[in-house]
TIKE-942145 format. One line per field, with one value per residue: residue in one letter; x, y, z of N, C-alpha, C in turn. Coordinates in steps of 0.001 Angstrom, whole numbers. Layout:
! residues N
sefi	c(a:...) .
n.px	c(X:...) .
n.py	c(Y:...) .
n.pz	c(Z:...) .
ca.px	c(X:...) .
ca.py	c(Y:...) .
ca.pz	c(Z:...) .
c.px	c(X:...) .
c.py	c(Y:...) .
c.pz	c(Z:...) .
***
This chain:
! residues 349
sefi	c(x:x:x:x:x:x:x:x:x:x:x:x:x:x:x:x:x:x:x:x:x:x:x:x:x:x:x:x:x:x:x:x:x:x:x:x:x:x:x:x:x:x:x:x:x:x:x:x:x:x:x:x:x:x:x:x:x:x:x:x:x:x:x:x:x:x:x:x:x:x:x:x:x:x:x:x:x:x:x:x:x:x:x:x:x:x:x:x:x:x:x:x:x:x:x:x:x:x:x:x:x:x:x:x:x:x:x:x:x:x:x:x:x:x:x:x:x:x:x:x:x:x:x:x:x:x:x:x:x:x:x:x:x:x:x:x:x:x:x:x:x:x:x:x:x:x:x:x:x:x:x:x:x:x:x:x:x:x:x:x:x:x:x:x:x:x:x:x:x:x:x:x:x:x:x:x:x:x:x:x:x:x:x:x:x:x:x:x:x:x:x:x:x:x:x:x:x:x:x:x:x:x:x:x:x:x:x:x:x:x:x:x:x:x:x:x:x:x:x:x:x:x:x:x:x:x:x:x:x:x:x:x:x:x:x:x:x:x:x:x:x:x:x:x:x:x:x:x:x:x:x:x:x:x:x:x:x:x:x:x:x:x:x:x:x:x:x:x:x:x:x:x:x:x:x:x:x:x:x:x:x:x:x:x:x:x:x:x:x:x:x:x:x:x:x:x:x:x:x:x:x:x:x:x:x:x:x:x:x:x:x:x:x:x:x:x:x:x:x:x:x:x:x:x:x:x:x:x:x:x:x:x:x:x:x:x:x:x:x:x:x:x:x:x:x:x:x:x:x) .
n.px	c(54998:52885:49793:47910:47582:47361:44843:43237:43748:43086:40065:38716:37202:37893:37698:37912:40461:42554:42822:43918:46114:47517:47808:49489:51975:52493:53670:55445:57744:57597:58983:61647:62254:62165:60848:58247:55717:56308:55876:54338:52930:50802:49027:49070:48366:51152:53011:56702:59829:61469:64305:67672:68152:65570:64178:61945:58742:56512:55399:51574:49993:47527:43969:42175:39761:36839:35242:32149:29950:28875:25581:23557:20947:18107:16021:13773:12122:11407:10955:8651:7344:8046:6069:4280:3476:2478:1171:-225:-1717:-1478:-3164:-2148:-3551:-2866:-4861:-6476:-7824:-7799:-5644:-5708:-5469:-6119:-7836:-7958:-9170:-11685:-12885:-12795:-11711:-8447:-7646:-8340:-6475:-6578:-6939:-7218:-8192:-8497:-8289:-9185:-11743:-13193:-13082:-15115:-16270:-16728:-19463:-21885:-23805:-23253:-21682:-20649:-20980:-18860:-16802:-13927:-11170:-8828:-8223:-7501:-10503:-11625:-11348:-12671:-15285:-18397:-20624:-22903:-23309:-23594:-26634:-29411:-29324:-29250:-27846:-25819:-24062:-21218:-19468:-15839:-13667:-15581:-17108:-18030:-15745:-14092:-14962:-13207:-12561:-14083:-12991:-11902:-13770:-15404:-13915:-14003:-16377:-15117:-15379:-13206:-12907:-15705:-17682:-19628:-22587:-24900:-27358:-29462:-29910:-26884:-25268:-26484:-26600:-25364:-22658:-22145:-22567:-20337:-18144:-18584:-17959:-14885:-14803:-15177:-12749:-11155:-11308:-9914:-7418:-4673:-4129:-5306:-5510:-6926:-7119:-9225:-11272:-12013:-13217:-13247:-14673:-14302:-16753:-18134:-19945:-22757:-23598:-22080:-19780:-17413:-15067:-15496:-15133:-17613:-19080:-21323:-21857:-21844:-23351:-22988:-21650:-21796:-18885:-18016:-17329:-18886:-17825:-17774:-17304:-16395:-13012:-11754:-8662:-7102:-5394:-4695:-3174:-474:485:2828:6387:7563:6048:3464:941:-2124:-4033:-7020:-8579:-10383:-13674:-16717:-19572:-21141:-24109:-26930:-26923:-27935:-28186:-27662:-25856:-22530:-20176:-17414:-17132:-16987:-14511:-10889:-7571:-5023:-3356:-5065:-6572:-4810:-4101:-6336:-6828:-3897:-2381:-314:-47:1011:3941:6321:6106:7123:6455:6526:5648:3075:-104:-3407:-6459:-9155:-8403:-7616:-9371:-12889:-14796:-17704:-20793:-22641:-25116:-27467:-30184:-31214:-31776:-30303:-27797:-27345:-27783:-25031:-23766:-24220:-22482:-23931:-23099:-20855:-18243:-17689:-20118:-20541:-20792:-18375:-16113:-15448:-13032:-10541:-8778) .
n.py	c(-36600:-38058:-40382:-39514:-36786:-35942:-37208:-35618:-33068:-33560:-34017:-31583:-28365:-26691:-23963:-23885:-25463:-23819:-21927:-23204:-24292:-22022:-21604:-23578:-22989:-20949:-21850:-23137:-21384:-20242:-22146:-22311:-21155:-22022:-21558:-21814:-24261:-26795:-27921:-30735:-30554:-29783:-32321:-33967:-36661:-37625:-36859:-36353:-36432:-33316:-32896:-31527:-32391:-33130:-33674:-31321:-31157:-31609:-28976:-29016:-28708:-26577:-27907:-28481:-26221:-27817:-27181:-25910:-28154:-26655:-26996:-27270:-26076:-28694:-27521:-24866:-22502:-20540:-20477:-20717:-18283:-18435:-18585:-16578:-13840:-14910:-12554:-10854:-8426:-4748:-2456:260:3831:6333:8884:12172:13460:11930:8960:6188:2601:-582:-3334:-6179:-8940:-7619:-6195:-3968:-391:-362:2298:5478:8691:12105:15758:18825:22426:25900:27142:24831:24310:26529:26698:25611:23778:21926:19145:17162:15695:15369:13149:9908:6458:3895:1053:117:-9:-775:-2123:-5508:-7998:-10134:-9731:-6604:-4665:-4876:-2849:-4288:-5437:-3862:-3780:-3728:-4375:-3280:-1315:1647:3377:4228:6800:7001:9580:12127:13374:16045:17542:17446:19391:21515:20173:18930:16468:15257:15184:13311:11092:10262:8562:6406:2477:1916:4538:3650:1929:-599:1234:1855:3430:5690:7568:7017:7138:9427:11149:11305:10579:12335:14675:14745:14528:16751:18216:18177:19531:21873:22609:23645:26436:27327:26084:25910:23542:20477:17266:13950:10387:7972:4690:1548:-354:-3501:-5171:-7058:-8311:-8792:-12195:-12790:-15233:-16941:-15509:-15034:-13044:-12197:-11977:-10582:-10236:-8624:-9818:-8748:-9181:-10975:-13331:-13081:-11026:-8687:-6966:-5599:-3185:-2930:-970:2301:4608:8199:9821:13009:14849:18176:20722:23133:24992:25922:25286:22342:22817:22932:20260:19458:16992:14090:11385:9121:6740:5315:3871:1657:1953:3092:6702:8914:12445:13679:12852:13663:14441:13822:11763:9840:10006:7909:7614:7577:5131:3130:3085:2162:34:-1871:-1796:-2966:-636:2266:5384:7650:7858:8882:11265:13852:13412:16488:17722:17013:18130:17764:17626:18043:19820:21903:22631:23507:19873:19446:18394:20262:19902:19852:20375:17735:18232:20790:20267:18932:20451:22301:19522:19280:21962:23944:25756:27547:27037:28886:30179:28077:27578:27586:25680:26290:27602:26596:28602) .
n.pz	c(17946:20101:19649:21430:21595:18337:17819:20381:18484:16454:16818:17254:16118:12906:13759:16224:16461:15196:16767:19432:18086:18038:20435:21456:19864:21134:23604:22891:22484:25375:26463:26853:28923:32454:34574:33437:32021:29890:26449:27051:29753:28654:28573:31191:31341:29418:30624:30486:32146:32197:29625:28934:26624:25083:22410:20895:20102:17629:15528:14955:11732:10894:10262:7636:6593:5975:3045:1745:-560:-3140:-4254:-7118:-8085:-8970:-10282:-11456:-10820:-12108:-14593:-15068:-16516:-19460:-20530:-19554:-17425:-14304:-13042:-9692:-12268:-12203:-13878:-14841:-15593:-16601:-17081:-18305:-16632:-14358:-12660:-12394:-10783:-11639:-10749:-11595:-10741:-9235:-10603:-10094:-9390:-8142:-7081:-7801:-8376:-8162:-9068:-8344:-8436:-7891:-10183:-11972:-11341:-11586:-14373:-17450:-19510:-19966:-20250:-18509:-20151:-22401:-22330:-22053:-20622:-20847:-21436:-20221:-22460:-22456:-20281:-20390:-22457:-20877:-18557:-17805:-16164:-17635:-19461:-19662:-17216:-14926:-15767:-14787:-11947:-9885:-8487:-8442:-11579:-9643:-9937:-8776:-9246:-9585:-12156:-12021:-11422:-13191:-15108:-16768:-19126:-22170:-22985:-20800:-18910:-20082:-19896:-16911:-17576:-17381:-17458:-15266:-13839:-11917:-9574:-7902:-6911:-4019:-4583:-3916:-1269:-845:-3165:-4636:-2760:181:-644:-2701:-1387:55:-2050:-3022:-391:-839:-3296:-2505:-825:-2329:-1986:2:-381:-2714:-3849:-4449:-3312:-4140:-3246:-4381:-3365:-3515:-918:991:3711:6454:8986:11690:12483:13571:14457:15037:15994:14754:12507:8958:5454:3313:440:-2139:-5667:-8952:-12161:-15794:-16952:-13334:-12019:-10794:-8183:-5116:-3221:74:1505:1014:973:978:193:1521:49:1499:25:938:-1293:-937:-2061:-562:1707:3881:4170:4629:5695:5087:6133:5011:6033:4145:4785:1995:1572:2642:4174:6501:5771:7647:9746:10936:9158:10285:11683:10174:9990:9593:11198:8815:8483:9051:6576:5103:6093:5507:2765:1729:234:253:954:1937:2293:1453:2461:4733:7975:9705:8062:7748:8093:10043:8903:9440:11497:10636:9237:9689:9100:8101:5856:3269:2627:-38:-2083:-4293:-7028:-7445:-6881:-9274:-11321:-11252:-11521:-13942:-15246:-14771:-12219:-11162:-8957:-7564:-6071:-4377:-932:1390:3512:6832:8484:11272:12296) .
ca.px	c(53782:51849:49026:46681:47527:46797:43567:42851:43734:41713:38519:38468:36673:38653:37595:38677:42042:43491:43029:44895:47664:48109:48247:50344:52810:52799:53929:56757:57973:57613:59358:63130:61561:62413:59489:56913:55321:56671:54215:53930:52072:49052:48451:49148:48542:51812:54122:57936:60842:62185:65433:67945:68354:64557:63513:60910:57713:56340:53972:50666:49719:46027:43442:42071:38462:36124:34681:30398:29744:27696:24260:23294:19184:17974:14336:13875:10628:10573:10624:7153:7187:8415:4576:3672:3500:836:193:-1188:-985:-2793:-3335:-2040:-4053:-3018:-5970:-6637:-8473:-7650:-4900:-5633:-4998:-7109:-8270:-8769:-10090:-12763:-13247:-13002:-10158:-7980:-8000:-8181:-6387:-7575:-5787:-8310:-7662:-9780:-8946:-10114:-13374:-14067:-13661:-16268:-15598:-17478:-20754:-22048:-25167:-22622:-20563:-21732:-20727:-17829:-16550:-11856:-10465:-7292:-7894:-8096:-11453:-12304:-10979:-13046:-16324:-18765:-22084:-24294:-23161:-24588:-28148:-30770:-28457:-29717:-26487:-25638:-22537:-20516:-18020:-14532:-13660:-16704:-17451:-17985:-14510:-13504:-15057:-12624:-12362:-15160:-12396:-11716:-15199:-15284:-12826:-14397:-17376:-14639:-15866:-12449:-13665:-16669:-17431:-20832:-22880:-26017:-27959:-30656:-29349:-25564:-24058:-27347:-27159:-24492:-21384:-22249:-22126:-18984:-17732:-19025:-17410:-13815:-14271:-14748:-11592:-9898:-11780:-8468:-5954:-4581:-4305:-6382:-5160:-7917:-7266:-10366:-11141:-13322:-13088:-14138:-14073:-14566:-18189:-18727:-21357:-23894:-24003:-20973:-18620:-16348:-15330:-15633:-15156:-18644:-19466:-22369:-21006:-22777:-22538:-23705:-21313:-21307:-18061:-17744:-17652:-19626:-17518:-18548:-17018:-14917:-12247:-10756:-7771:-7287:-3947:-4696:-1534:-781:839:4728:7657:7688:5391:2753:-36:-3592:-4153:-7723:-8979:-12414:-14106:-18037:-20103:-22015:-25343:-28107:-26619:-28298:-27433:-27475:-24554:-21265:-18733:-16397:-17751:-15999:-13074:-10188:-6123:-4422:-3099:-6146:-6852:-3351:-3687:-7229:-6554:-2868:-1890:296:-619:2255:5280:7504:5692:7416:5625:6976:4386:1291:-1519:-4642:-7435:-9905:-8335:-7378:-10876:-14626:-15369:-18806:-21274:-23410:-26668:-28545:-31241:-30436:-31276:-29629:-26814:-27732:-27215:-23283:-22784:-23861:-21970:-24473:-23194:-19604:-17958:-18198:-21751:-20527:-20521:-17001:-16021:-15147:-11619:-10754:-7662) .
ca.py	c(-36335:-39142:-40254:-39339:-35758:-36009:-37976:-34267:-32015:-33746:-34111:-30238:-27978:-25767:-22849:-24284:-25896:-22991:-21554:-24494:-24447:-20798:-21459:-24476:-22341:-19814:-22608:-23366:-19959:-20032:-23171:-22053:-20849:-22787:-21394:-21911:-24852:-27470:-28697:-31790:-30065:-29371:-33216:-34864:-38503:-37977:-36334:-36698:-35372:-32250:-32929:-30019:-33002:-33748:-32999:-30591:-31639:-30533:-28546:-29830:-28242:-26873:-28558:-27501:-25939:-28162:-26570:-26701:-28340:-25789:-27602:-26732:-26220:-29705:-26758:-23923:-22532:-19035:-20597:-20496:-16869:-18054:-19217:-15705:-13723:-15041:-11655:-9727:-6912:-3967:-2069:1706:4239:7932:9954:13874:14435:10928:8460:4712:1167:-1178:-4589:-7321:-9645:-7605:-5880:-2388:342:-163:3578:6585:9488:12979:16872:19661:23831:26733:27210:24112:24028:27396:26486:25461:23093:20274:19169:15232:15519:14789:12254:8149:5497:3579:364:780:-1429:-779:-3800:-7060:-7988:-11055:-8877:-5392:-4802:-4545:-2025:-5068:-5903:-2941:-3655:-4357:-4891:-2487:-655:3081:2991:5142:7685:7427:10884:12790:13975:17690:17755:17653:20491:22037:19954:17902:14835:15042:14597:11812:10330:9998:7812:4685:1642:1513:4775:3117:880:-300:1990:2192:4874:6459:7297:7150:7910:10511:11899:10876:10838:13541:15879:14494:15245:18619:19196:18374:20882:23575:22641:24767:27623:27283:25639:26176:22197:19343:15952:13405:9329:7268:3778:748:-1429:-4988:-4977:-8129:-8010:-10049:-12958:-12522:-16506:-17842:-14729:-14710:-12055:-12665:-10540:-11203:-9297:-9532:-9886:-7938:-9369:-11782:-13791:-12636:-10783:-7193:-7041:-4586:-3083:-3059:519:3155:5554:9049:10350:14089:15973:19882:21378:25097:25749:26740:24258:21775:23461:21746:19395:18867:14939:14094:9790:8576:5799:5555:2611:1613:1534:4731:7324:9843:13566:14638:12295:14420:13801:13735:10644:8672:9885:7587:7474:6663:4257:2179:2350:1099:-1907:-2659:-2012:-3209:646:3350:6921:9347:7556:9986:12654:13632:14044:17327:18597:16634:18773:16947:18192:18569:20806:23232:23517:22513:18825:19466:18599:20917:19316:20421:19500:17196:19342:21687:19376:18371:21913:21789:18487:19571:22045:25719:26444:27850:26914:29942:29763:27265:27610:27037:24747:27164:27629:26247:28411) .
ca.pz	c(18728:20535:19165:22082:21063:17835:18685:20549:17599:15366:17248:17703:15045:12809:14112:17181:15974:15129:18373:20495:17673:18092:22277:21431:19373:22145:24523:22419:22814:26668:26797:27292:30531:33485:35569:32460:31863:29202:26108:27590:30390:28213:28770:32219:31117:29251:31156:30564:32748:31133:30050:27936:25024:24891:20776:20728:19524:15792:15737:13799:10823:10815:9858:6550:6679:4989:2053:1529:-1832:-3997:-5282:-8563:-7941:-10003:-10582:-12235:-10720:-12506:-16229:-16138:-17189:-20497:-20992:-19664:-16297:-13608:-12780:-10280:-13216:-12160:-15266:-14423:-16519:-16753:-18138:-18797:-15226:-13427:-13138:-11489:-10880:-11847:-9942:-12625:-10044:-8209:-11506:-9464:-9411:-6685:-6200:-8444:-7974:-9208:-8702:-8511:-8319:-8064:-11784:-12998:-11318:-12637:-16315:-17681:-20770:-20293:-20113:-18696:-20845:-23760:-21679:-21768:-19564:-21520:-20885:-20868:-23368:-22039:-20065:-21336:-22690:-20490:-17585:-17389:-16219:-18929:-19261:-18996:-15731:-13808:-15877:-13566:-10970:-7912:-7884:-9670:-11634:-9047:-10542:-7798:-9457:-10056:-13287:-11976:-11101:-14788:-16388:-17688:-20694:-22036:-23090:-19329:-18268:-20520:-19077:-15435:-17528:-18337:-16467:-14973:-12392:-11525:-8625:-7801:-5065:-3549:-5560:-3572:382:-964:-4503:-4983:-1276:1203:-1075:-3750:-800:409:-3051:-2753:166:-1575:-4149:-1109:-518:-3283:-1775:1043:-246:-3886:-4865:-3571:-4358:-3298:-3746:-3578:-3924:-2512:517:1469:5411:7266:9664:12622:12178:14548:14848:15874:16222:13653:11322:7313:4539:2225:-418:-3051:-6847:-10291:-13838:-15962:-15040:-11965:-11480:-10266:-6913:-4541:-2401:1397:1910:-232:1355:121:1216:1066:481:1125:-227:950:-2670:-1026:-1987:1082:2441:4562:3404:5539:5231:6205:5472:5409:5312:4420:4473:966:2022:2843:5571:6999:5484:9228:10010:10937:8341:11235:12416:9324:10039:10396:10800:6996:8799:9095:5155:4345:6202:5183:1131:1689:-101:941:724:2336:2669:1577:3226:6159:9363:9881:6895:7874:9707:10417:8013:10339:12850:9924:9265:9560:8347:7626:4599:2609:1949:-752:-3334:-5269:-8506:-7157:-7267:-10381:-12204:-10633:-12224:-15946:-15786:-14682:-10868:-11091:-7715:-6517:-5601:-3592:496:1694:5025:8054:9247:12569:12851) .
c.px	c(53054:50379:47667:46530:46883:45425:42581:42748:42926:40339:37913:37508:37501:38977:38642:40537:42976:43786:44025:46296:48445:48659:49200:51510:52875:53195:55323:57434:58802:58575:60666:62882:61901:61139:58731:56643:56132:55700:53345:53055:50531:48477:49390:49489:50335:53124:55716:58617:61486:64200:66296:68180:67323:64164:62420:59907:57255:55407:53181:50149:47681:45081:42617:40482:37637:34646:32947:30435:28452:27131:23750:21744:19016:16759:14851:12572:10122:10441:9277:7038:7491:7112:3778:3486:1951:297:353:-319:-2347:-2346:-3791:-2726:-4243:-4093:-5852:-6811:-8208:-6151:-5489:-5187:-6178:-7522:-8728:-9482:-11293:-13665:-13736:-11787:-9778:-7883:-7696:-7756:-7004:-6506:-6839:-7549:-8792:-9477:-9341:-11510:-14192:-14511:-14710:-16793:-16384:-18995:-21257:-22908:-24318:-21502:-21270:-20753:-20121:-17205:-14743:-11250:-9292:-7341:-8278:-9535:-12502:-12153:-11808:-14155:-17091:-20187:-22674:-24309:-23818:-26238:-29210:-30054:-28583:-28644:-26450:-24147:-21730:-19000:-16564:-14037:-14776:-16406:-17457:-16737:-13611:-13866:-14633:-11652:-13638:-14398:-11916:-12542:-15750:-14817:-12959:-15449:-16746:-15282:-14743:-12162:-14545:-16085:-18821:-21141:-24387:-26390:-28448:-30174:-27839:-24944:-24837:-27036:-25949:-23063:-20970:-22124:-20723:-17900:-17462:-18196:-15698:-13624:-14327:-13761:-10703:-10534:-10545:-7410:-6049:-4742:-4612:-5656:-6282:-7746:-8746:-10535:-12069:-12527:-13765:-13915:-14738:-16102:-18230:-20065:-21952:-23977:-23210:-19744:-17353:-16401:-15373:-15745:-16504:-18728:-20027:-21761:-22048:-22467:-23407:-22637:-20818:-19509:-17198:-18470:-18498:-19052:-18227:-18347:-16414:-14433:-11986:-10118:-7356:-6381:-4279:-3770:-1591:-51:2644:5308:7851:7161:4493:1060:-982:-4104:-5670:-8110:-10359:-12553:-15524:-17910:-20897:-23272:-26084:-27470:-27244:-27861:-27086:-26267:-23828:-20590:-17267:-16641:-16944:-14804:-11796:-8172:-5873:-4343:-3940:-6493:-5610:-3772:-4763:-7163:-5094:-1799:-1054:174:502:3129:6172:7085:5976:6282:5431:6131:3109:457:-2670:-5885:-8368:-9356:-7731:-8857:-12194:-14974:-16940:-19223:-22349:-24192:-27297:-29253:-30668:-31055:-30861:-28227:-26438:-26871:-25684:-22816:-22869:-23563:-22242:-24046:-21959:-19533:-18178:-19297:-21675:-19980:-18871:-16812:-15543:-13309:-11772:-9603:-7375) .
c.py	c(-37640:-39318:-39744:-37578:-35272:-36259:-36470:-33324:-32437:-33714:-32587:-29457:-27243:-24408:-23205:-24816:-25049:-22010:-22233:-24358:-22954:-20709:-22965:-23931:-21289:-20638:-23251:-22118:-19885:-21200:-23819:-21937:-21601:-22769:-21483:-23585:-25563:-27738:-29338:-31609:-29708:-30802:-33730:-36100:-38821:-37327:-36834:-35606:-34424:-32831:-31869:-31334:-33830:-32907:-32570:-31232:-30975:-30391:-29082:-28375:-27777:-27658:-28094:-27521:-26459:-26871:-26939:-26648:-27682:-27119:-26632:-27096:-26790:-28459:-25445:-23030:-20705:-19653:-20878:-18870:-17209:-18313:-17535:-15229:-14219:-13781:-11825:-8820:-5963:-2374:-446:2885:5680:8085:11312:14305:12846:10292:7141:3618:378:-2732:-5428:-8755:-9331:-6677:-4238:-1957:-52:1363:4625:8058:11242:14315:18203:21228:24438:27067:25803:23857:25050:27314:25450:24771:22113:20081:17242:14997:15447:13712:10724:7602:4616:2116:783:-366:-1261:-1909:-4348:-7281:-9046:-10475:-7514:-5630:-4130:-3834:-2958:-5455:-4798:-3238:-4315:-4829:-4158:-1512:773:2905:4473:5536:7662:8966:11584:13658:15753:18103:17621:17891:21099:22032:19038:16289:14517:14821:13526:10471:9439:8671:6339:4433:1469:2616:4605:2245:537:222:2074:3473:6050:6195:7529:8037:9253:11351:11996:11712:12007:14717:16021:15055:15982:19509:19277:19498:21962:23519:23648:26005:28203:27492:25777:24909:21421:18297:14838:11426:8769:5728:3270:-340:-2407:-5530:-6318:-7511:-9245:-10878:-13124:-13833:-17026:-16777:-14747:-13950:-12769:-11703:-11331:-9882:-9741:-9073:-9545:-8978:-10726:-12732:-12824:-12332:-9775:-7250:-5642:-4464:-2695:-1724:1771:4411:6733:9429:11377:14565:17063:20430:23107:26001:25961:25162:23826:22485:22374:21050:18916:17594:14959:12439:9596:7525:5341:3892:2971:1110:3369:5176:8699:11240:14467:14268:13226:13399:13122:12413:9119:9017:9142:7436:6715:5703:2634:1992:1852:-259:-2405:-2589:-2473:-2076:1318:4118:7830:8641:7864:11230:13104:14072:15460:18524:17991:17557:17539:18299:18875:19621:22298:23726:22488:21676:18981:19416:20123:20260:20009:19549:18874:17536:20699:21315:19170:19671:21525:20903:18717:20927:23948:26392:26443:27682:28168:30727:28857:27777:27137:26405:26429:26857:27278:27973:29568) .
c.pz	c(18969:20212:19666:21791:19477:17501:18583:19561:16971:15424:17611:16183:14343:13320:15656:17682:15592:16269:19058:19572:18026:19840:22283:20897:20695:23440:24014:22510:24345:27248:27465:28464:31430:33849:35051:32320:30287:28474:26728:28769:30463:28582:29285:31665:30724:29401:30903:31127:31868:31189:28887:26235:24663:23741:21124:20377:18377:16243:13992:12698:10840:9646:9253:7024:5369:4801:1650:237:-2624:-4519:-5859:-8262:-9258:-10770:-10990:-12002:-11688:-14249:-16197:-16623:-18474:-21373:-20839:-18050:-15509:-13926:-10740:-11584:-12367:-13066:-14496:-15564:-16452:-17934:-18071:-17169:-14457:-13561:-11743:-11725:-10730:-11341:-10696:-11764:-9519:-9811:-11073:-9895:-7760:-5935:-7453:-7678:-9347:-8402:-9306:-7965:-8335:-9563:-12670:-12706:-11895:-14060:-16342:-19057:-21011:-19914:-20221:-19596:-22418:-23189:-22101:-21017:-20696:-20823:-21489:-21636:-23627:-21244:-20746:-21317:-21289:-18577:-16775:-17231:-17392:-18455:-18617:-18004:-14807:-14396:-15215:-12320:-9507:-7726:-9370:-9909:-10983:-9371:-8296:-8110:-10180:-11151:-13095:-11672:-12481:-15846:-16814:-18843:-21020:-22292:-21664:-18633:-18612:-20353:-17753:-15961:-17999:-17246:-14928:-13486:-11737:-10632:-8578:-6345:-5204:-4280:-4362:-1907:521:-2217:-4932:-3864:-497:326:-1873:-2150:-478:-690:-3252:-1582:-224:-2440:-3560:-1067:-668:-2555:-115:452:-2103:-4502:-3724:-4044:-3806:-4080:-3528:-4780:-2778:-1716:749:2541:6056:8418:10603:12476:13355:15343:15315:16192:15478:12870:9886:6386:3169:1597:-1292:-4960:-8325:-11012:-14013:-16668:-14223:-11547:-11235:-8870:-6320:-3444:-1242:1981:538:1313:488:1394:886:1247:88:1163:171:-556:-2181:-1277:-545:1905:3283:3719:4282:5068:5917:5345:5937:4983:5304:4010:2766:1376:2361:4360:5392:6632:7058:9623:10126:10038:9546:11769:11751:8988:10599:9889:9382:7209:8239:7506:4670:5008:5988:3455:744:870:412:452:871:2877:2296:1670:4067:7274:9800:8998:7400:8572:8856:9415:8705:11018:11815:9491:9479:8915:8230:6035:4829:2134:1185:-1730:-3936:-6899:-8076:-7788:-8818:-11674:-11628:-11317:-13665:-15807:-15407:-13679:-10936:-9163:-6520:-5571:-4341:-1957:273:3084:5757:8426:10455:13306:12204) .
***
C-alpha cells in the first residue's frame, strides 16, 4: 500500500476507519469484476493499469479505538460528614393528635398535619385549662423556639393544629401546646377572630365527610417595594436573640375524604395573610390552586393523588365562615360545646 493511502486511513477517526475498511473490503470483493471499479480507483492520483498479475493490495488493519484514561478524583468532598451532617435536618415528630416537620432555621414548623372525625370531636377528654405552652426538646436545644421568645413580643403563640381539635384525649391536647405547633400570629383581628373561625369552619367539615385531613403551615411571600419596584421577601424576627421568624402568611390544605376505598377526596388550599382581616371577608376570596403553595413553601401535598379523585372543595359545598363571639368560641375550645351545636357549611350539590 502506498503511503499516500495510508496517510488517508490514518487521518480518519475510528469510528470512521472502520467504515472505509469495511467499503474497502467490499471493493476487494467486486474486484474480479471487469465492469467494477479496481481499489486503486478509490484514489485517482495513483492510478495503475489493471493488469491479471497485479498483487492485490492488503488490506489495513483497523485502527484501535483509543481508550479514555480513568482519573482517580485527587478530592473527596463528602468526607466532611465524618465530622457530622450539614443538615438541612427537619426534625419529623409524630404525636397523639399531630404529626410535623420542623424548620430549625425559621424556628417554625414547616407544616403540621392533623386527621379529624365526627368521633373525635365528639369525645370529650380533654380540657386546655389543664394544657401549658411547652417548649419540644425533641429538637436540639440551641435550635427550638423557647417560651421567652414570644414574651412581650406583640405576637400570640399560634396553635397550626388547634387545640379543640384534640379533645378526645387530654395527652393529645397537650400535645398541640409544644412550641414546635406554634408559629407567631397576630392576636387580636387574626388568631382570636379571622383564623379561629377558619378553624371552625374545618371541624364543620366532619359534619359531610367522614375524615378531614387538614395540613397547615406558614409562609414568607415576597411584597413589592413601593420605592423602586422590586419584590423581597422581609420578615420581622421574635426572641431574645432574635430568632423565630414571623411568618408573612400561613396556608391549610384540606383533604375531604368521602370514607370509600379510592374513593374521591375534596381538596380545597388557602392562603391568609398574618395581619387583622375583616370577619366579613369571604373565605372564598383566599382561595388558591395547591399548586401555588407548593411552589411558594417548596412542599408537595397530592402527588400520589390521582386527578381522577380530586373535586374542588368549594364546589362540593359552601366556603363560608361562622362568626361568632368570641366566648362563645371560647366555651368550644375548653372543651363545653360538643360539635354538634355547631352550624354546618351548605352543600352546593
Amino acid at each position: 500500500m502506498s503511503k499516500t493511502t495510508l496517510a488517508i486511513i490514518a487521518g480518519v477517526s475510528a469510528a470512521a476507519g472502520s467504515a472505509i475498511t469495511a467499503s474497502i473490503l467490499a471493493s476487494r470483493k467486486e474486484s474480479s469484476n471487469p465492469s467494477q471499479a479496481t481499489p486503486t480507483d478509490l484514489y485517482p492520483s495513483k492510478r495503475i493499469p489493471p493488469t491479471s498479475t497485479s498483487p492485490p493490495l492488503p488490506v489495513p488493519a483497523p485502527l484501535p479505538t483509543p481508550l479514555r484514561k480513568e482519573i482517580l478524583p485527587p478530592v473527596n468532598p463528602t468526607g466532611v460528614f465524618q465530622y457530622g451532617f450539614p443538615g438541612p435536618i427537619n426534625d419529623l415528630r409524630p404525636n397523639l393528635s399531630t404529626t410535623s416537620s420542623f424548620n430549625r432555621q425559621t424556628r417554625n414548623p414547616h407544616w403540621v398535619a392533623e386527621h379529624i372525625t365526627p368521633a373525635s370531636l365528639l369525645a370529650n377528654n380533654g380540657d386546655r385549662r389543664h394544657s401549658s405552652f411547652v417548649e419540644d426538646e425533641s429538637v436540639p436545644e440551641k435550635f427550638r423556639a423557647k417560651l421567652h421568645d414570644y414574651f412581650r413580643s406583640g405576637y400570640d403563640r399560634g396553635h397550626q393544629v388547634p387545640a379543640a381539635d384534640a379533645k378526645w384525649s387530654q395527652d393529645a391536647m397537650d400535645q398541640t401546646f409544644l412550641l414546635t405547633n406554634m408559629c407567631p400570629q397576630i392576636g387580636d383581628g387574626f388568631n382570636r377572630d379571622y383564623w379561629a373561625h377558619f378553624e371552625d369552619f374545618c371541624r364543620r367539615l366532619t359534619n359531610h365527610y367522614p375524615s378531614v385531613r387538614i395540613v397547615t403551615g406558614p409562609l414568607y411571600l415576597p411584597r413589592r417595594d413601593h420605592e423602586d419596584g422590586k419584590w423581597r421577601v422581609s420578615y420581622e424576627v421574635i426572641g431574645n436573640p432574635p430568632n423565630v421568624a414571623v411568618p408573612t402568611h400561613f396556608y391549610k390544605v384540606i383533604f375531604a375524604e368521602d370514607g370509600k376505598t379510592g374513593g374521591d377526596v375534596s381538596m380545597g388550599a388557602f392562603v391568609l395573610p398574618n395581619a387583622k382581616i375583616d370577619n366579613e371577608k369571604p373565605l372564598q376570596s383566599f382561595e388558591v390552586p395547591v399548586e401555588a403553595i407548593e411552589r411558594a413553601s417548596g412542599l408537595e401535598f397530592a402527588s400520589k393523588l390521582p386527578a381522577q379523585r380530586r373535586k374542588k372543595l368549594c364546589e362540593q359545598i359552601t366556603c363560608s365562615l361562622l362568626v361568632r363571639d368570641y366566648a362563645d368560641r371560647h366555651k368550644d375550645l375548653i372543651g363545653r360545646a360538643p360539635p354538634s351545636q355547631l352550624s354546618s357549611p351548605m352543600r352546593t350539590s
